[in-house]
N, C-alpha and C positions, 0 to 999 in steps of 0.2 A: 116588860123586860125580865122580869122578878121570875114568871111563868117560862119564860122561853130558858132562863137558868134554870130553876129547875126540872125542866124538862131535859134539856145536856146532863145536867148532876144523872139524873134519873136512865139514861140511857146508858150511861159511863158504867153507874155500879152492875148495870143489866149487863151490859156487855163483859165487866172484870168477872161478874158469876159466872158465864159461861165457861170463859177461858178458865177458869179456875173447877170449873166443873167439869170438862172434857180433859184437864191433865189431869185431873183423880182419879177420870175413868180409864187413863193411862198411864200411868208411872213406871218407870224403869224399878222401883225401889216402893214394897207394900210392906206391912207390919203386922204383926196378930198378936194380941195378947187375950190371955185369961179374963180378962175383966173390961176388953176391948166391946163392942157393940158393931156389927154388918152394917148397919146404918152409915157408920163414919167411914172419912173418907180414904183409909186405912195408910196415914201417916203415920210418922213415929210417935208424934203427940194426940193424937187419936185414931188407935188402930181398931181394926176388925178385931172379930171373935174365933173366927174359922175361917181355914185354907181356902173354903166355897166360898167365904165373901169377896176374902182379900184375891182371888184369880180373875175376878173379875175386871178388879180397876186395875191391874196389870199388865203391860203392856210385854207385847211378843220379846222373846228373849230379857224378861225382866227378873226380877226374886221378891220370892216373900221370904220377911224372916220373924222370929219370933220373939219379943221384947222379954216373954217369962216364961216360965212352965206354965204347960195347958193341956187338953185333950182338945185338939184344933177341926176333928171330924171328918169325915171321907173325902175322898177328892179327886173329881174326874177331870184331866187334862187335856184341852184339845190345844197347844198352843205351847211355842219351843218357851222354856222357862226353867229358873231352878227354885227350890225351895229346900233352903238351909237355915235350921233349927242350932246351931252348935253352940255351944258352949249354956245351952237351956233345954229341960226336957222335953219333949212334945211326943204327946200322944196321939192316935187316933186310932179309936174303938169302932172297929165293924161287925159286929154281930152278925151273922148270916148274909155277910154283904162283903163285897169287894173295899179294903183300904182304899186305896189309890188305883182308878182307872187313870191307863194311858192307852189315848186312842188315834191312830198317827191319821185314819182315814180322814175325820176331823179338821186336820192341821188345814188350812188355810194355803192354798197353792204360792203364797206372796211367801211364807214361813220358811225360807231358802235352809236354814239350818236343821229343823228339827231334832231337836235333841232337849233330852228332859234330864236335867238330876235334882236325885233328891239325897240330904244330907242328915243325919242324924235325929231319926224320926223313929220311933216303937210305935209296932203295929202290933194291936191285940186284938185279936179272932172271938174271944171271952168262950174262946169252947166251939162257936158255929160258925165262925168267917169262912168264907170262901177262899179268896185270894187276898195275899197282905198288899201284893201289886201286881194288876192285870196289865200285859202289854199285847196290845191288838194292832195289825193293819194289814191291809190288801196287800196284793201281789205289783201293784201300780205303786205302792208307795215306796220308794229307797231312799238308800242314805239316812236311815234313821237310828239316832243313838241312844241308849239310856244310859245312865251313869250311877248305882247307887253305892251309899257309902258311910259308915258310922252308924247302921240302923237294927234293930231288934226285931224280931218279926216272933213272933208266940200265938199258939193256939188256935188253929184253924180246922177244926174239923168236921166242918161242912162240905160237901161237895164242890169241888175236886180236893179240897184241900190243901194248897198250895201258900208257902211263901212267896214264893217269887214265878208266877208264869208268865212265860215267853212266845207269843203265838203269831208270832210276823211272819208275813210270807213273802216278803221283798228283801228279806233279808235285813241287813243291820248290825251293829254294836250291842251288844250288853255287858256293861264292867261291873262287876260288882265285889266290893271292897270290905276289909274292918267289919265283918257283919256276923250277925250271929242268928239261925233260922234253928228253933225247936218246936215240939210238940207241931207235927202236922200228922193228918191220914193219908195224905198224899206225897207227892215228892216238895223237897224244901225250896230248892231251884229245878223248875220243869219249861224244857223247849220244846215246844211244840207246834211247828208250825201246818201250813194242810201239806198235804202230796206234792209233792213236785216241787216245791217252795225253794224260792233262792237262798245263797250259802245264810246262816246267821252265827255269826263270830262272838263266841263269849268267853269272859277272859274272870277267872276269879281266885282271889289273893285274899289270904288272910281271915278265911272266912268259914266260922264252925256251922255246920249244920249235922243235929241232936236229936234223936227220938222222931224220926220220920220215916213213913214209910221207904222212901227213898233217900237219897243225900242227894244226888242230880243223879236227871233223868232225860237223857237230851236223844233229839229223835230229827230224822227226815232232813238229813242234810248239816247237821249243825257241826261247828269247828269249835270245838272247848278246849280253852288253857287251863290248868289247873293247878295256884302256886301255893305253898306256906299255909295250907287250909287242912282240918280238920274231918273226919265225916264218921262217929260214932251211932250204935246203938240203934241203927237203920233196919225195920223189921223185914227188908224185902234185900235193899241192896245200898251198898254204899256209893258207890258208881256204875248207873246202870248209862247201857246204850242201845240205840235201837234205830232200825230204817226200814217201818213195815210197805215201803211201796217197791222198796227194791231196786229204784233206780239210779241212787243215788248213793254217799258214800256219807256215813256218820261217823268222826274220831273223835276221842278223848285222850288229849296229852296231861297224865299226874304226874308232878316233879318235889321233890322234899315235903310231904302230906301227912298226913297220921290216917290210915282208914281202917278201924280197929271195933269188935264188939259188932259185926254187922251180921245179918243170915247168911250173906254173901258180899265179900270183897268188894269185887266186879265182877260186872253180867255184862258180854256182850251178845248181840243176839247175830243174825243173818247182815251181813254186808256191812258190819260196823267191827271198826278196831278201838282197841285201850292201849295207850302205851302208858308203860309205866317207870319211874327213873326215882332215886335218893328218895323212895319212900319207905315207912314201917307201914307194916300190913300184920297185926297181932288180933289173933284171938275170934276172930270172924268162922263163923260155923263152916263156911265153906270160902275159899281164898278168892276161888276167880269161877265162871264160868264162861265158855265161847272163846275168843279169840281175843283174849291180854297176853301181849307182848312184854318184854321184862330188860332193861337197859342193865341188866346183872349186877346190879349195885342196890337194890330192895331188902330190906330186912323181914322175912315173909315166915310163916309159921305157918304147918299143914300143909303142903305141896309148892310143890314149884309152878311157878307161870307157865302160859303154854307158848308154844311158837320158838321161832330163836332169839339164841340170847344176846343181845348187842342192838344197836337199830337197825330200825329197818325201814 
């Protein structure tokens, strides 16, 4: 009798492990802290170390968040989720490597939402990062959103050089908020998706981008909002645009902006328009080149915009 109890006792605890072991490896809600360990099973009361451990036991549309300041390490996501850091610092240091991959090809066909944000996170390049955040996916993949917001991006000057690159060709969302992108050799925010690629919709507010070859640099189709944002000191352009396949139509709408200190304003190239409305435009070597349109309410210095004046 004694044997046959413990052998129930012994099957019970076997069985509460598992169940307690497969919601680890799934939780709507993971943690990270500084002085957390990957091993655990990334609760509040014992969290991971890094973003790569805690994604794992997180389950599709879940969040990781960060119990202190840390450097949480790179992080490639295949899987709709968010990761919000706020009201704590979180770093992560990519050295000649990509911050944060996002790879929509990846997502999981069950993944009905896909959409990633990430919340108040610095990204540091330390001089050689590639991209602070990579966003990849096929031509098959749609409806896909990223969301970033509250985040630092610094020092990227390894090849491409990029804050923020955009390279979907199913088109998509990208918002990006509250941010501030300096020190790149490339563009700060770059879309780039291949030829032919469907529309991809970007929408950005509030947000400085400093000492970069580019401020944005959006291409092959792309629809950019552009609100309350910044874009100094741009050794190439402050808002460039571009559509080297020619089939396609690439705009950029800037409304109440500062695009000031740049070699040029805006650059539009062949088949792509800038509009432009309630912006200063001070001090840029050269104000606009190609086809910037001007809502006659810009405070501009060195030439007037080209095209007519009013919308169009």
């Amino acid at each position: 009798m004694n044997k046959l109890r413990f052998s129930l006792t012994a099957l019970a605890v076997m069985a509460f492990s598992l169940v307690a072991f497969s919601s680890a490896q799934a939780q709507s809600r993971t943690w990270v802290s500084g002085v957390g360990d990957d091993m655990n099973p990334c609760s509040r009361t014992a969290p991971c170390k890094t973003f790569a451990g805690a994604i794992s036991k997180t389950g599709v549309n879940g969040e990781i968040n960060c119990l202190d300041p840390g450097a949480y390490g790179a992080l490639t996501i295949t899987k709709s989720i968010q990761v919000d850091c706020h009201e704590n610092f979180a770093g992560v240091t990519h050295p000649s490597a990509n911050g944060v991959a996002i790879n929509f090809d990846s997502f999981a066909g069950t993944d009905t939402r896909k959409s990633v944000r990430l919340r108040n996170i610095n990204y540091s390049g330390v001089d050689t990062g590639l991209r602070g955040v990579s966003i990849t996916g096929g031509a098959a993949v749609t409806g896909t959103e990223v969301f970033i917001e509250d985040c630092r991006f610094d020092g990227n000057f390894g090849s491409p050089g990029n804050g923020i690159r955009d390279a979907r060709s199913g088109g998509g969302l990208l918002s990006v908020t509250n941010t501030i992108i300096r020190n790149m050799s490339g563009a700060g925010i770059s879309t780039s998706p291949a030829s032919g690629a469907a529309t991809l919709k970007i929408v950005i507010s509030k947000v400085q981008v400093l000492n970069c070859a580019y401020g944005v640099a959006a291409s092959n189709n792309n629809k950019v909002t552009i609100y309350d944002s910044v874009f100094s000191g741009n050794s190439i352009a402050g808002i460039y645009a571009e559509d080297p396949d020619g089939g396609t139509q690439t705009e950029i709408a800037v409304d109440h902006c500062v695009v000031s200190d740049n070699a040029t304003g805006f650059q539009s190239t062949a088949n792509t328009t800038i509009r432009v409305s309630n912006t200063t435009a001070m001090y840029n070597t050269a104000l606009f080149s190609g086809t910037v349109l001007s809502y006659g309410n810009n405070q501009a210095a060195g030439a007037a915009f080209s095209g007519p004046v009013g919308p169009s």
